[in-house]
PyMOL commands that place a pseudoatom at each C-alpha (Angstrom):
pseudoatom trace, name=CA, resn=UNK, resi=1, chain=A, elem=C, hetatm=0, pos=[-63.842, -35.219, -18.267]
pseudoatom trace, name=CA, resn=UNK, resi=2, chain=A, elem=C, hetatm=0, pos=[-61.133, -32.591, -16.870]
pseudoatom trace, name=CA, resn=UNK, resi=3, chain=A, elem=C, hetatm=0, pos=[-58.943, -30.263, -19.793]
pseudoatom trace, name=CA, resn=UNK, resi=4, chain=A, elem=C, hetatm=0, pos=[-55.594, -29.803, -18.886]
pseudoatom trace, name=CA, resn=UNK, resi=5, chain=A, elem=C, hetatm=0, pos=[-56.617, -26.344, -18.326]
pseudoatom trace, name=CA, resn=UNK, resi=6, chain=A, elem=C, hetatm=0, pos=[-58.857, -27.715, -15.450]
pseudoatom trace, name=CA, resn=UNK, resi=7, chain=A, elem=C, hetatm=0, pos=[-55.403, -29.044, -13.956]
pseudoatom trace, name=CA, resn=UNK, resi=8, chain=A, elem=C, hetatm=0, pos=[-52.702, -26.827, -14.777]
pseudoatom trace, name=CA, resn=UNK, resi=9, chain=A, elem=C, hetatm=0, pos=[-53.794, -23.252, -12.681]
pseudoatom trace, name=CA, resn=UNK, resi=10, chain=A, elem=C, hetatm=0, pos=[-51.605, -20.538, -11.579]
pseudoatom trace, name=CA, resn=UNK, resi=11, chain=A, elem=C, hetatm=0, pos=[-50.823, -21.160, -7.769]
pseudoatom trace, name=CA, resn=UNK, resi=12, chain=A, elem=C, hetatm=0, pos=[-53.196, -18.081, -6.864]
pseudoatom trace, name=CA, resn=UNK, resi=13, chain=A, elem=C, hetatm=0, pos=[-55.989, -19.445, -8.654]
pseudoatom trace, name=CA, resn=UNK, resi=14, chain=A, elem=C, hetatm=0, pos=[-55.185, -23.240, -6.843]
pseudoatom trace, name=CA, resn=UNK, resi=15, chain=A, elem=C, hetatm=0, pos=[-55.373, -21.547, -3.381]
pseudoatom trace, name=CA, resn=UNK, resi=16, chain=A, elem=C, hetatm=0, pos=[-59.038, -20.145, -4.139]
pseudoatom trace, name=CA, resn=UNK, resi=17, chain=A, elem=C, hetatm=0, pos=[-59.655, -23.835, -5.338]
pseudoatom trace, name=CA, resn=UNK, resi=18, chain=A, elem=C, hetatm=0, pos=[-58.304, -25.894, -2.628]
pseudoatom trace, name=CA, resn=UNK, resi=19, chain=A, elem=C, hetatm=0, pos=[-59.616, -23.807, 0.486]
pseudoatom trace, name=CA, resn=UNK, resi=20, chain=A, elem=C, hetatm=0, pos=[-61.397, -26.391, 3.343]
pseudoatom trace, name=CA, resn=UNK, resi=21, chain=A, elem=C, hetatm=0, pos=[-59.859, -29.627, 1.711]
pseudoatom trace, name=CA, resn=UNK, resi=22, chain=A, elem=C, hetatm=0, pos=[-57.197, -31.633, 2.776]
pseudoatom trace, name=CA, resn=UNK, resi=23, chain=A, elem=C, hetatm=0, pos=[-54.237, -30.459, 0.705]
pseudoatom trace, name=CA, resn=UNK, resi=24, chain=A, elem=C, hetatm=0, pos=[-50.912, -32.303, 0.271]
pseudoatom trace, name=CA, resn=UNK, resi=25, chain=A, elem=C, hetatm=0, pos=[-48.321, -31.151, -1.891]
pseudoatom trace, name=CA, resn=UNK, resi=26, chain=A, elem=C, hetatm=0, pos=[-45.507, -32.289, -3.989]
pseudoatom trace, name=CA, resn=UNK, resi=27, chain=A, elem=C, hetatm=0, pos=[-42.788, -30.710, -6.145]
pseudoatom trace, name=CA, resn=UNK, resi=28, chain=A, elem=C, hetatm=0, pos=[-40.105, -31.670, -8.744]
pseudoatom trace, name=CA, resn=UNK, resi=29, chain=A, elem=C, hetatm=0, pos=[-38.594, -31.042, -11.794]
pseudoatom trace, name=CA, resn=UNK, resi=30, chain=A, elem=C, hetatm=0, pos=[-40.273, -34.218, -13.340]
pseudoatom trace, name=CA, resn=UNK, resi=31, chain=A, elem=C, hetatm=0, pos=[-37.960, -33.922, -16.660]
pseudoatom trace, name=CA, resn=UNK, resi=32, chain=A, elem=C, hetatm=0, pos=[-38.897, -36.861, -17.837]
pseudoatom trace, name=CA, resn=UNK, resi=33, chain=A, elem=C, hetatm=0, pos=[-42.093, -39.025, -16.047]
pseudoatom trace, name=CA, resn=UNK, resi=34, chain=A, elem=C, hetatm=0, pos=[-41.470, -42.635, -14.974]
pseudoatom trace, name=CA, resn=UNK, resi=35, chain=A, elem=C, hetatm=0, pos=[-42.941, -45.224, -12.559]
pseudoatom trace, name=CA, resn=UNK, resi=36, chain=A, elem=C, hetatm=0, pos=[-41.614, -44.013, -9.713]
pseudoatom trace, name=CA, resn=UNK, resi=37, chain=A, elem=C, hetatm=0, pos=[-43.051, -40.392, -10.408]
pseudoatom trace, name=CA, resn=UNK, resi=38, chain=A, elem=C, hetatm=0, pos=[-46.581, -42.084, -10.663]
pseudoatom trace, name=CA, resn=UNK, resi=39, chain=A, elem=C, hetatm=0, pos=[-45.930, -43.851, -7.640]
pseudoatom trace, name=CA, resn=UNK, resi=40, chain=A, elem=C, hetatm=0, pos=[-45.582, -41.028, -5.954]
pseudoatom trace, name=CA, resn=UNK, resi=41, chain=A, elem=C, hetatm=0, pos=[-48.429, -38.702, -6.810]
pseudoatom trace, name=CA, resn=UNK, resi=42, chain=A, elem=C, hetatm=0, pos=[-50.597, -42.153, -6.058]
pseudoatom trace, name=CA, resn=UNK, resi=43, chain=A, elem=C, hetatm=0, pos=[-49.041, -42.173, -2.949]
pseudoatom trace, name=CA, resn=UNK, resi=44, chain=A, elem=C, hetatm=0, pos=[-50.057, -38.421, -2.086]
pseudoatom trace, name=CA, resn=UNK, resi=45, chain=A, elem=C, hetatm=0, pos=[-52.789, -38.272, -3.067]
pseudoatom trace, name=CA, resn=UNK, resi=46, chain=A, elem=C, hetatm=0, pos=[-54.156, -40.890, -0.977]
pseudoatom trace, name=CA, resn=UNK, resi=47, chain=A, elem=C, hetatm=0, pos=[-52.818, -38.694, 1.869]
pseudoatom trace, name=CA, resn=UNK, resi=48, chain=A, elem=C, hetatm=0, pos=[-55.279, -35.996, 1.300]
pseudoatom trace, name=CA, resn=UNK, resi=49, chain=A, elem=C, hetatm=0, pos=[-58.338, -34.637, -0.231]
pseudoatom trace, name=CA, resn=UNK, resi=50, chain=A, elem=C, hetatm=0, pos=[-56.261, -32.672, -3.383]
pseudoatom trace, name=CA, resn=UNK, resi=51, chain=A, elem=C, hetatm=0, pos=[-53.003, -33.590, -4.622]
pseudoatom trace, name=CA, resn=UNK, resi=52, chain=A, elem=C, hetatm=0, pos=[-51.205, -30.197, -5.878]
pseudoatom trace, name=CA, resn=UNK, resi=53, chain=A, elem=C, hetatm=0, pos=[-47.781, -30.533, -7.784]
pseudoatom trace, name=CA, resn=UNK, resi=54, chain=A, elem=C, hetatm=0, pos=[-45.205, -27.800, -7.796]
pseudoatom trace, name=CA, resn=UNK, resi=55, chain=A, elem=C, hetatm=0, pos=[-43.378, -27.877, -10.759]
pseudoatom trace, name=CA, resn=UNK, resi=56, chain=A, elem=C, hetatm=0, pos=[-39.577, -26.512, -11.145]
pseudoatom trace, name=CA, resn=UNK, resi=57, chain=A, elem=C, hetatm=0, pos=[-38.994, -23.863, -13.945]
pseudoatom trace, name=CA, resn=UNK, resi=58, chain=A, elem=C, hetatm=0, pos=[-36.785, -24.079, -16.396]
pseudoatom trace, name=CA, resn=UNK, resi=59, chain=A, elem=C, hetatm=0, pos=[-34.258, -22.048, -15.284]
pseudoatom trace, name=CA, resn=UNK, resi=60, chain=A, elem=C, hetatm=0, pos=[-35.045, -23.603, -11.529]
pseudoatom trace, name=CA, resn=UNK, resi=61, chain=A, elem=C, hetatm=0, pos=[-34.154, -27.040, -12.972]
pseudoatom trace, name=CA, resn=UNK, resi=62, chain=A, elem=C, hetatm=0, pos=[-31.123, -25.400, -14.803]
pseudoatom trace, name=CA, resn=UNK, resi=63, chain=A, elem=C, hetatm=0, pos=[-29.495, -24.211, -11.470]
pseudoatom trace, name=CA, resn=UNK, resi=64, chain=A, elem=C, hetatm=0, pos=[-30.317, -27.828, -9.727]
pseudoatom trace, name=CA, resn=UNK, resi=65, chain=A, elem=C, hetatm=0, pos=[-29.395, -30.187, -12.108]
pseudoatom trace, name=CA, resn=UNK, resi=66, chain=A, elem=C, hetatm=0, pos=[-26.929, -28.215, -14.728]
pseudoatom trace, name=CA, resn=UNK, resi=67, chain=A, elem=C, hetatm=0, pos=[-27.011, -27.007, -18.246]
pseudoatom trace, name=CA, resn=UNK, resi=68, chain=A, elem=C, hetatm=0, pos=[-28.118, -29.563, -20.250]
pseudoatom trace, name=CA, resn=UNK, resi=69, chain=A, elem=C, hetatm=0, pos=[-31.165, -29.926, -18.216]
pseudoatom trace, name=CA, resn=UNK, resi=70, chain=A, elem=C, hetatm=0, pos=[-34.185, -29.887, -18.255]
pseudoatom trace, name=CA, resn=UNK, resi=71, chain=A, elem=C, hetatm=0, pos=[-34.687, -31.969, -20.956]
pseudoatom trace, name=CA, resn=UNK, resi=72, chain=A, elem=C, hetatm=0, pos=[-38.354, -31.458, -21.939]
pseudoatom trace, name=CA, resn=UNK, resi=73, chain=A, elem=C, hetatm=0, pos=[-39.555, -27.337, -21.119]
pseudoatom trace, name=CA, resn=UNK, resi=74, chain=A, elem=C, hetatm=0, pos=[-41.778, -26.555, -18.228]
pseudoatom trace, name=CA, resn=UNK, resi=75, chain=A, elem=C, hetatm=0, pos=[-45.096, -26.004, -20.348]
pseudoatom trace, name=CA, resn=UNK, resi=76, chain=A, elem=C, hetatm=0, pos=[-44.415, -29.811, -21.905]
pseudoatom trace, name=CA, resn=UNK, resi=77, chain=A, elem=C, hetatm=0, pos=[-43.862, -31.145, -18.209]
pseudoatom trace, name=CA, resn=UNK, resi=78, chain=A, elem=C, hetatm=0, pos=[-46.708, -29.196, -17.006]
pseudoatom trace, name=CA, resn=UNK, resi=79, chain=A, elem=C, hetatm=0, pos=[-49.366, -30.807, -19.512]
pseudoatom trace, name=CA, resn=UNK, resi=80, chain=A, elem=C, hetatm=0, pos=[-47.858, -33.894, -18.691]
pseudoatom trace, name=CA, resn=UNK, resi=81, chain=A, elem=C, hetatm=0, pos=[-48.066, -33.840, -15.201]
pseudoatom trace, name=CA, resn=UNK, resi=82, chain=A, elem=C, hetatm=0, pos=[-51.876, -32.160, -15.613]
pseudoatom trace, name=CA, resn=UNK, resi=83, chain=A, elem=C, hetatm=0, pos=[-52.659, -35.548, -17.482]
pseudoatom trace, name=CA, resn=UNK, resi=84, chain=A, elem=C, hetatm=0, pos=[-51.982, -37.659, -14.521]
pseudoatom trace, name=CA, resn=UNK, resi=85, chain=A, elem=C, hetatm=0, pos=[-54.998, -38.844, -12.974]
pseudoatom trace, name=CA, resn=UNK, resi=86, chain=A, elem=C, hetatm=0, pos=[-53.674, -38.119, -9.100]
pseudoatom trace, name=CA, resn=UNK, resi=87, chain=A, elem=C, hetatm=0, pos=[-52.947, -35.035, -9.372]
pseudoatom trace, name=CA, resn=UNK, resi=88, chain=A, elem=C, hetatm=0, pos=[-55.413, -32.335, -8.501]
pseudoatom trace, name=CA, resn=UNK, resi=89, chain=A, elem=C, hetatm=0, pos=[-54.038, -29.347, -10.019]
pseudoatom trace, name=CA, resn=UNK, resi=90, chain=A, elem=C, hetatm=0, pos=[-50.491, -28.414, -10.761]
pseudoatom trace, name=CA, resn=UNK, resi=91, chain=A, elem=C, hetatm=0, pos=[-48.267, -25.600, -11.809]
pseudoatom trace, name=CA, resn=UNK, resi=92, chain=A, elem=C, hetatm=0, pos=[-45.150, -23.943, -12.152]
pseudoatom trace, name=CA, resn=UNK, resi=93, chain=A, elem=C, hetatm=0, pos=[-42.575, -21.927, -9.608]
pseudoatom trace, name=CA, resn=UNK, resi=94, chain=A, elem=C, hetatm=0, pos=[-39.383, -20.475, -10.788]
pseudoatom trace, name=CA, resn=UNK, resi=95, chain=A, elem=C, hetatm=0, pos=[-36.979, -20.546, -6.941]
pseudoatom trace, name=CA, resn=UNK, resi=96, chain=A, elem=C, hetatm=0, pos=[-35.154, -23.615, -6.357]
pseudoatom trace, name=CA, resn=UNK, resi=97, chain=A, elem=C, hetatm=0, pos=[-37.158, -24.781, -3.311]
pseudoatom trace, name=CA, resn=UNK, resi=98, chain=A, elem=C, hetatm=0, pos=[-40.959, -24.500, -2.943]
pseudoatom trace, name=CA, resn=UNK, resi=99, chain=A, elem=C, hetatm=0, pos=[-40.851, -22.549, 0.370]
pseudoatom trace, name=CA, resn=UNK, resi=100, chain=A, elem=C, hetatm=0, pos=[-42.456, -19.992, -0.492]
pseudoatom trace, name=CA, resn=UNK, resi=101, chain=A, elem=C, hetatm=0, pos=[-45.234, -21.569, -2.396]
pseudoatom trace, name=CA, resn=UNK, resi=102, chain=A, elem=C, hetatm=0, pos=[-45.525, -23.827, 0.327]
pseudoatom trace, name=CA, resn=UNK, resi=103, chain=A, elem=C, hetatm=0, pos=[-46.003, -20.538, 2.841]
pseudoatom trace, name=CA, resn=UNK, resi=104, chain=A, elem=C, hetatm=0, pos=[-49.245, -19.712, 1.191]
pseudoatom trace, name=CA, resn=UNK, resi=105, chain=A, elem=C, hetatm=0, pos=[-50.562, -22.620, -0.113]
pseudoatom trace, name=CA, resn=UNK, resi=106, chain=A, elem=C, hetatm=0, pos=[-49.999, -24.431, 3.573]
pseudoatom trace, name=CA, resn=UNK, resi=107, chain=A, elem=C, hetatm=0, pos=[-50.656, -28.138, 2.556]
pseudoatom trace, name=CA, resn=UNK, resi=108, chain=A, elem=C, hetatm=0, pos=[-51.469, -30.656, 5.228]
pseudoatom trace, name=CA, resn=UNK, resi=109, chain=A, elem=C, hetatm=0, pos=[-48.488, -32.533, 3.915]
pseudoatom trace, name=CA, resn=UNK, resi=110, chain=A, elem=C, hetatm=0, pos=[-45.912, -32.134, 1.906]
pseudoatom trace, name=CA, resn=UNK, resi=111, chain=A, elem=C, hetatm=0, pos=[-44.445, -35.202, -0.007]
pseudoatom trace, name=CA, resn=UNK, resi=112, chain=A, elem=C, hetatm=0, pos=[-40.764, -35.329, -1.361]
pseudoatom trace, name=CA, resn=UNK, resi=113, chain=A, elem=C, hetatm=0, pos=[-39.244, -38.939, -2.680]
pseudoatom trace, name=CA, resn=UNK, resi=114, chain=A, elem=C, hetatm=0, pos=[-37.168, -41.310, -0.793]
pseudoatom trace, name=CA, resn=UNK, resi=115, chain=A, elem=C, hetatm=0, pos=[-34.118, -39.537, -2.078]
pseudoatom trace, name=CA, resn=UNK, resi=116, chain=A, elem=C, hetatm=0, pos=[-34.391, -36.770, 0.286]
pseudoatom trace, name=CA, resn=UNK, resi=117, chain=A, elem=C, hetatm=0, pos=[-33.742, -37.257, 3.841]
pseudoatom trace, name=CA, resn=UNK, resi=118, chain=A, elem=C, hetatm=0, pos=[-36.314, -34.372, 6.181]
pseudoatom trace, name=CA, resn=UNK, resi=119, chain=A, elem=C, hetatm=0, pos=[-33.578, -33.018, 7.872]
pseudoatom trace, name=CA, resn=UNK, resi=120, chain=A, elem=C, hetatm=0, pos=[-32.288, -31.791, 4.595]
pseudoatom trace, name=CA, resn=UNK, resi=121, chain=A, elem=C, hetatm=0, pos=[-35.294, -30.449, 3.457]
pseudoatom trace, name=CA, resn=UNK, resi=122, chain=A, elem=C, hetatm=0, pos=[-34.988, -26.910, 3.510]
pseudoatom trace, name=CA, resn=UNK, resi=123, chain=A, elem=C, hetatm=0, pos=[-39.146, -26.448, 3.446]
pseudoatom trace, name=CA, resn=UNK, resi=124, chain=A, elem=C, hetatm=0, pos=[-39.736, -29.198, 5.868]
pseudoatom trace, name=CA, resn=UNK, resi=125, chain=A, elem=C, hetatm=0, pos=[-39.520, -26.157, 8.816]
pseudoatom trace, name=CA, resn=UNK, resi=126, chain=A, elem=C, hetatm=0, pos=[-41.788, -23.993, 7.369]
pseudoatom trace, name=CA, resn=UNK, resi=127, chain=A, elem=C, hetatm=0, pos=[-44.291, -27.005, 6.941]
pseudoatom trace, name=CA, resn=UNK, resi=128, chain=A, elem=C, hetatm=0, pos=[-43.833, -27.588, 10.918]
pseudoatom trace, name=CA, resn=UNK, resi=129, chain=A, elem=C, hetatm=0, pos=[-44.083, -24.068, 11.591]
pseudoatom trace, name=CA, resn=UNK, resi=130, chain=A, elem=C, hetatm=0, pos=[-48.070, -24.110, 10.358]
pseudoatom trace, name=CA, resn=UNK, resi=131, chain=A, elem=C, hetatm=0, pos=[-48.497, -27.884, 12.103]
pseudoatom trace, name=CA, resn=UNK, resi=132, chain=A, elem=C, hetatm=0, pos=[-48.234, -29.133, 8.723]
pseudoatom trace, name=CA, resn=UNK, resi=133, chain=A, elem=C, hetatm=0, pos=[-46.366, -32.826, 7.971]
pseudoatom trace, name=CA, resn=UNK, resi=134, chain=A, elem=C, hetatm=0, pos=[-43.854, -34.027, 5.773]
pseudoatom trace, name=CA, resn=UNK, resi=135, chain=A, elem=C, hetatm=0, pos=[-44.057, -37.497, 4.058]
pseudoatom trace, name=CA, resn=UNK, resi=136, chain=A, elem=C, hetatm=0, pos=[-40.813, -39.100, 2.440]
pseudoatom trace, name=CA, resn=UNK, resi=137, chain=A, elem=C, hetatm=0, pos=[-42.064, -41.659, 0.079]
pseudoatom trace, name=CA, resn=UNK, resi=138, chain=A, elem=C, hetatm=0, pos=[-39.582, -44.534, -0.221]
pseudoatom trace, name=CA, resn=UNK, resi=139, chain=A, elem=C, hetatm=0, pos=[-36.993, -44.683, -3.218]
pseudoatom trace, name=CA, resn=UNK, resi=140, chain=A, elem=C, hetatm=0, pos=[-36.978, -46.155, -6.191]
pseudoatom trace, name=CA, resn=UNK, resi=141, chain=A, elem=C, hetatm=0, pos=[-33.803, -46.217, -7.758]
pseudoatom trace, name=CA, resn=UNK, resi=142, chain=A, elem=C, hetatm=0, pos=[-34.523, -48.101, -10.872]
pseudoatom trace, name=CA, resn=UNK, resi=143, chain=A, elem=C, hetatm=0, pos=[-36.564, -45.237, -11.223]
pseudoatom trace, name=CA, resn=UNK, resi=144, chain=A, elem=C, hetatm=0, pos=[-34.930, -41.737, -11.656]
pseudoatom trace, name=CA, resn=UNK, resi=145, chain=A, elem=C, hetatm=0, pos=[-34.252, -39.252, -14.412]
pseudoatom trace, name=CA, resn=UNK, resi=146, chain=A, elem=C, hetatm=0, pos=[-30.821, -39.355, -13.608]
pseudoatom trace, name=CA, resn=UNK, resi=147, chain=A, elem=C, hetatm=0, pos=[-30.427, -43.243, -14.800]
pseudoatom trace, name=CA, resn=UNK, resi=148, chain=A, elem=C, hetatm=0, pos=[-32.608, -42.852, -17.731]
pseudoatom trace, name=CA, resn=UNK, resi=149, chain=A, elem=C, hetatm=0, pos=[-30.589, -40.577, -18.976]
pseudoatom trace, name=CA, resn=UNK, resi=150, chain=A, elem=C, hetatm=0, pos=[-27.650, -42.314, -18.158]
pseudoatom trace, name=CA, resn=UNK, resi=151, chain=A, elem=C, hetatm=0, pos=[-29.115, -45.441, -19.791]
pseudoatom trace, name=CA, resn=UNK, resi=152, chain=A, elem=C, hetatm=0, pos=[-29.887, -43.244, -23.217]
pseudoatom trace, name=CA, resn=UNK, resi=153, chain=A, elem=C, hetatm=0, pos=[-26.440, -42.049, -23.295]
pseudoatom trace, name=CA, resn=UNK, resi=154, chain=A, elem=C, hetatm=0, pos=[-24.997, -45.337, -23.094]
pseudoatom trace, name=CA, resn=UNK, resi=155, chain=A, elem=C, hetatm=0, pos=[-27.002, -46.779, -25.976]
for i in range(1, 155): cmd.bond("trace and resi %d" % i, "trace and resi %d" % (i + 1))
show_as sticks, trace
zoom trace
């Protein structure tokens, strides 16, 4: 049975880890995990070999989605995501976009949700550049951070 240590690496140590397989990577802030986050990694990961997750920073998520956010700190939302059974390893980058994690970890694919269009994806060039892919998984939007939180508020 995998320790959350076996999951959660630093993105050096993934790149040693992943070399020959079939990489495909995802990133997020994933404040607070629901179905559609699941979804997703279940839908990567059946892309590829290894599922890796980028995960925003704290003060990554604080520049994208304001200053009461993130709700739960990166280290919680790490171990969280490391407990997920599709994803391969994860861990943590502090820039707002995973460009240059994406440079030199150079996944096969790259996933994003359905609430991102490719064209406005500023990664999705240097993913072409290598000959990588980019998947856009469809949208759920019962299922967003955004309306949970708007639900709890309104309770």
């Amino acid at each position: 049975m995998e320790k959350i240590s076996d999951v959660f690496k630093t993105l050096d140590e993934i790149i040693l880890l992943v070399e020959g397989r079939r990489v495909v990577f995802t990133n997020g802030c994933f404040d607070i995990i629901h179905e559609g986050h699941i979804r997703l990694f279940e839908f990567a990961k059946a892309l590829g070999d290894c599922l890796v997750v980028g995960i925003n920073s704290d003060s990554s998520v604080k520049a994208l989605k304001g200053d009461l956010r993130p709700i739960n700190k990166q280290e919680n939302r790490a171990v969280v995501v490391a407990s997920i059974r599709f994803v391969d390893y994860c861990f943590i980058f502090n820039e707002h976009n995973p460009i240059s994690s994406i440079e030199r970890l150079r996944p096969l694919i790259h996933v994003k949700g359905g609430d991102y269009k490719i064209e406005d994806l500023p990664e999705a060039e240097t993913v072409y550049r290598y000959g990588g892919r980019v998947e856009i998984f469809p949208f759920y939007k019962d299922f967003s951070t955004t309306n949970i939180l708007k639900r709890i508020k309104s309770c």
